[in-house]
ChimeraX commands (.cxc) that place a marker at each C-alpha (Angstrom):
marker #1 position 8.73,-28.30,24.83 radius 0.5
marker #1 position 7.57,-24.67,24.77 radius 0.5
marker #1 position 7.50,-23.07,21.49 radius 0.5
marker #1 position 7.23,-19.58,21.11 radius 0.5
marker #1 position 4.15,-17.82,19.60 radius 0.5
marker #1 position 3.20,-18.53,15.96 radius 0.5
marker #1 position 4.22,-15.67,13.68 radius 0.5
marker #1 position 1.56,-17.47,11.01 radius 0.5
marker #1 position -1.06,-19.86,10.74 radius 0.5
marker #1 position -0.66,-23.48,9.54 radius 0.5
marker #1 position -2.69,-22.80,6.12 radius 0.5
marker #1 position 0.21,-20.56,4.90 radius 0.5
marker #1 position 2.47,-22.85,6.20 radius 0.5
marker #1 position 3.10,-24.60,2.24 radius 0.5
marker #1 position 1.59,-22.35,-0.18 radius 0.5
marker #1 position 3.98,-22.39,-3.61 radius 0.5
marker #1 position 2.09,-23.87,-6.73 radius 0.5
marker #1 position 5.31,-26.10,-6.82 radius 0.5
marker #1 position 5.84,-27.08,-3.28 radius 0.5
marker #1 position 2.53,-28.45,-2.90 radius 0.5
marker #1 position 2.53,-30.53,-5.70 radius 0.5
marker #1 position 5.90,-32.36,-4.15 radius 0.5
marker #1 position 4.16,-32.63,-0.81 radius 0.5
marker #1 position 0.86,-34.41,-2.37 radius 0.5
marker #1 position 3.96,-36.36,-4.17 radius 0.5
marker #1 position 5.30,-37.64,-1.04 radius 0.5
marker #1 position 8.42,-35.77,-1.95 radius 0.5
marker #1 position 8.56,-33.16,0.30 radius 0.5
marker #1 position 8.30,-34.01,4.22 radius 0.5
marker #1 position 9.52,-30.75,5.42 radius 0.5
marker #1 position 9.69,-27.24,4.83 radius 0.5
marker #1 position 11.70,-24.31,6.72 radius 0.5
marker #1 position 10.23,-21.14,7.61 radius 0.5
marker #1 position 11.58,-18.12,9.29 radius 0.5
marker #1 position 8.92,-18.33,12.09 radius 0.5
marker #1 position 6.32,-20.73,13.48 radius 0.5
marker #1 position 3.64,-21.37,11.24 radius 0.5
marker #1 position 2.43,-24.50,13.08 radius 0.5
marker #1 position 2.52,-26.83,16.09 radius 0.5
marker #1 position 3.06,-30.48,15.92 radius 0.5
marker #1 position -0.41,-32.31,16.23 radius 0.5
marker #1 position -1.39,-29.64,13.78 radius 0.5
marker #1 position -3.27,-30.61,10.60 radius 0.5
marker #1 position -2.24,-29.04,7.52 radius 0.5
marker #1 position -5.04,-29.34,4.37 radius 0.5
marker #1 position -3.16,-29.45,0.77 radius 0.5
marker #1 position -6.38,-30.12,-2.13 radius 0.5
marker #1 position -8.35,-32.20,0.43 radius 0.5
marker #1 position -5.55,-34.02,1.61 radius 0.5
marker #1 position -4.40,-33.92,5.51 radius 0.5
marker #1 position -0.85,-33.73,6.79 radius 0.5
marker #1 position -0.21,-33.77,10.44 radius 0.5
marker #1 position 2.97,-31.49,11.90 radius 0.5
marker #1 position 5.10,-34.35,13.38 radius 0.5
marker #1 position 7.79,-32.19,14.92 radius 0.5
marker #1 position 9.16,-28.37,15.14 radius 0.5
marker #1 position 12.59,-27.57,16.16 radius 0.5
marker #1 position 15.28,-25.07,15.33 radius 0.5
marker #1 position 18.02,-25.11,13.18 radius 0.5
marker #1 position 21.10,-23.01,11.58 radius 0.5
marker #1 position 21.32,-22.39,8.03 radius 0.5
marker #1 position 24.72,-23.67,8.30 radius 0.5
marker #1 position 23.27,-27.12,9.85 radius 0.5
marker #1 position 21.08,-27.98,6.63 radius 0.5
marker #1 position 22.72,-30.87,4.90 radius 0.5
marker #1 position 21.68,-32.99,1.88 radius 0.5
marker #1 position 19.56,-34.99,3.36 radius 0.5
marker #1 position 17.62,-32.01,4.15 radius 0.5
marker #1 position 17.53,-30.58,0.92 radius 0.5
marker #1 position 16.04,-34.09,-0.12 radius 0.5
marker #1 position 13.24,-33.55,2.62 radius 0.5
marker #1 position 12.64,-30.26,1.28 radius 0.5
marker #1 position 11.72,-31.98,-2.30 radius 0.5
marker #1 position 14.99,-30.89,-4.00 radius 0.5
marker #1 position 17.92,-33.32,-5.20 radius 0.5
marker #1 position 20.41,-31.53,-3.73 radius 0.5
marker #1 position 21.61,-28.95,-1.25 radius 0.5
marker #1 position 22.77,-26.22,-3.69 radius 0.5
marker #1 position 19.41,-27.16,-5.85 radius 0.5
marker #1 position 17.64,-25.90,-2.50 radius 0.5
marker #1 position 20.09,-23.08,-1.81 radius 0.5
marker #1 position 19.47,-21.45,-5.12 radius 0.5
marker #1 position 15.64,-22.17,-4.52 radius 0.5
marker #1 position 15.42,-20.13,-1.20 radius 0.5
marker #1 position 17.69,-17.44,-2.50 radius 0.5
marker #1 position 15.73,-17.18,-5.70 radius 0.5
marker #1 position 12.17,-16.71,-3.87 radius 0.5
marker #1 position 13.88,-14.15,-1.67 radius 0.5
marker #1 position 15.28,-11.24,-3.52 radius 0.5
marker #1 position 18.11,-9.88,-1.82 radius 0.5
marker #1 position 18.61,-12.58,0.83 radius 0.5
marker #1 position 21.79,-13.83,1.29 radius 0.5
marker #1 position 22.85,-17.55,2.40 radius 0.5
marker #1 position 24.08,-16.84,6.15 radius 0.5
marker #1 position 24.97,-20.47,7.89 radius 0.5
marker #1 position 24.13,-18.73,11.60 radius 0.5
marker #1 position 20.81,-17.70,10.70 radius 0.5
marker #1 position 17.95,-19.59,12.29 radius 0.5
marker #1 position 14.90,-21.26,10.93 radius 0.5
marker #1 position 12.26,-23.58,11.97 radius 0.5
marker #1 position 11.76,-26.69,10.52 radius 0.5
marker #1 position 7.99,-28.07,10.45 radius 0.5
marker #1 position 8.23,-31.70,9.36 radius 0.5
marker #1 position 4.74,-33.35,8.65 radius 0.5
marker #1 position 3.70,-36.40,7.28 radius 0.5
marker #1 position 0.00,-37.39,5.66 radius 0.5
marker #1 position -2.95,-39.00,7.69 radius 0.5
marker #1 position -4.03,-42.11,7.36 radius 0.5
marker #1 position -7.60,-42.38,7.10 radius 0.5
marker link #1:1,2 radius 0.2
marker link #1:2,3 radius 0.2
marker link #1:3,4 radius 0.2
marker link #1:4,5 radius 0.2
marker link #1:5,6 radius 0.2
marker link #1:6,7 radius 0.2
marker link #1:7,8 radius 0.2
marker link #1:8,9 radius 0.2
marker link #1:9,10 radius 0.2
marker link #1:10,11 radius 0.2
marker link #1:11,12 radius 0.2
marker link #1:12,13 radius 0.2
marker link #1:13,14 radius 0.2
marker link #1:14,15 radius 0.2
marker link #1:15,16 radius 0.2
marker link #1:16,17 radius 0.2
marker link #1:17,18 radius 0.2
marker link #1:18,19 radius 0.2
marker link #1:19,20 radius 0.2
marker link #1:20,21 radius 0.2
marker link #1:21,22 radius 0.2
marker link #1:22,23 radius 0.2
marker link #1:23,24 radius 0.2
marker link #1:24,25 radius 0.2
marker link #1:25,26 radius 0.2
marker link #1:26,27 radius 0.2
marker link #1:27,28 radius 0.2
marker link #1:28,29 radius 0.2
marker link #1:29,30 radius 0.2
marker link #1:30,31 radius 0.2
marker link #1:31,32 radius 0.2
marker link #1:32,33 radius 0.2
marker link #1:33,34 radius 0.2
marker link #1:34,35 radius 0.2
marker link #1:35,36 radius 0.2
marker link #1:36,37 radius 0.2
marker link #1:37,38 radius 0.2
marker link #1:38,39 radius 0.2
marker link #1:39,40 radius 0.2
marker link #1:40,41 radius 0.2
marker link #1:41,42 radius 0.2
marker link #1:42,43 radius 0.2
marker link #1:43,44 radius 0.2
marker link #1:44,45 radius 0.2
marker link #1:45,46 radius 0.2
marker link #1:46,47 radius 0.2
marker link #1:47,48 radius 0.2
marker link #1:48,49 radius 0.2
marker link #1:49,50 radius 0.2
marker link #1:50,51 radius 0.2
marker link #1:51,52 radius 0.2
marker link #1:52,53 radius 0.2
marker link #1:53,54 radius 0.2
marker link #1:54,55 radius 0.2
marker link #1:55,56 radius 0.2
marker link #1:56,57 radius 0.2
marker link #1:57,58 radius 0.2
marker link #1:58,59 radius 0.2
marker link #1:59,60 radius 0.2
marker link #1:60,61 radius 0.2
marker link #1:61,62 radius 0.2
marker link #1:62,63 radius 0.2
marker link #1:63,64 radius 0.2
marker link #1:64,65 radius 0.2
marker link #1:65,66 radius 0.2
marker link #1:66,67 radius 0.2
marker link #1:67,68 radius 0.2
marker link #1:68,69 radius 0.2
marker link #1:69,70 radius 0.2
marker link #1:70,71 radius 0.2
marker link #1:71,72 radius 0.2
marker link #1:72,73 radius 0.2
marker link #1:73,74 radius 0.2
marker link #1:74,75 radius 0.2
marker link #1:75,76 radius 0.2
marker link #1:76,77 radius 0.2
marker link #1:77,78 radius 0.2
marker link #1:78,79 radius 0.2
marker link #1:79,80 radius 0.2
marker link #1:80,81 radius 0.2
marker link #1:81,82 radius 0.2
marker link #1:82,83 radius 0.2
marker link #1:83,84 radius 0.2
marker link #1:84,85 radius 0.2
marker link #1:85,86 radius 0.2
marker link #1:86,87 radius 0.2
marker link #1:87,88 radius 0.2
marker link #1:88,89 radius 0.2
marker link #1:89,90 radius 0.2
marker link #1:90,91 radius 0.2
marker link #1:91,92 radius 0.2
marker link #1:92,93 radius 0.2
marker link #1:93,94 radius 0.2
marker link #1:94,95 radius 0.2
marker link #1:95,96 radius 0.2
marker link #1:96,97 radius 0.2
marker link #1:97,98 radius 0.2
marker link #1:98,99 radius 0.2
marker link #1:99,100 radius 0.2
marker link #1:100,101 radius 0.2
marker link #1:101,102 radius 0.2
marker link #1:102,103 radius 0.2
marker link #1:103,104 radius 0.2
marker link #1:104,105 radius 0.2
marker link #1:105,106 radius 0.2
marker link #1:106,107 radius 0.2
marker link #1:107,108 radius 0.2
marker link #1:108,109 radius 0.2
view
């Protein structure tokens, strides 16, 4: 698949305090960014710990459901809702609007 040019690099790709902490949990396996921060095959380094990028694809606001908020780390979908619109002053939930999911999972060594 081609993807289009990174708008960031994979080290800012999960930077929140809180959002690591659920990734070295195992309780987040995704996160959705407004560009490309990363490629799958990619290696992501959280406090010494790797996570490859598994997969990268597109998807609507409007698209997320539960089960994505659960990837995300959050219980539900209006617990991750409130998150996003929280971090972003001023943004507003609009269902057409596209992100890109980067879903990763950790290495085995």
């Amino acid at each position: 698949m081609d993807y289009p040019e990174k708008t960031c690099s994979v080290e800012r790709l999960i930077t929140v305090p809180a959002d690591v902490k659920k990734v070295l949990e195992g309780k987040k396996t995704a996160t959705r960014r407004n560009g490309v921060y990363a490629y799958p095959g990619e290696i992501m380094e959280l406090e010494g710990k790797e996570f490859k990028v598994d997969s990268l694809y597109q998807q609507s606001l409007g698209e997320v459901t539960e089960e994505h908020a659960r990837q995300e780390g959050f219980e539900n979908l209006d617990a991750y809702k409130q998150s996003i619109l929280d971090m972003h002053e001023g943004m507003k939930w609009i269902p057409t609007m596209k992100v890109w999911v980067h879903e990763f999972s950790p290495v085995k060594n």
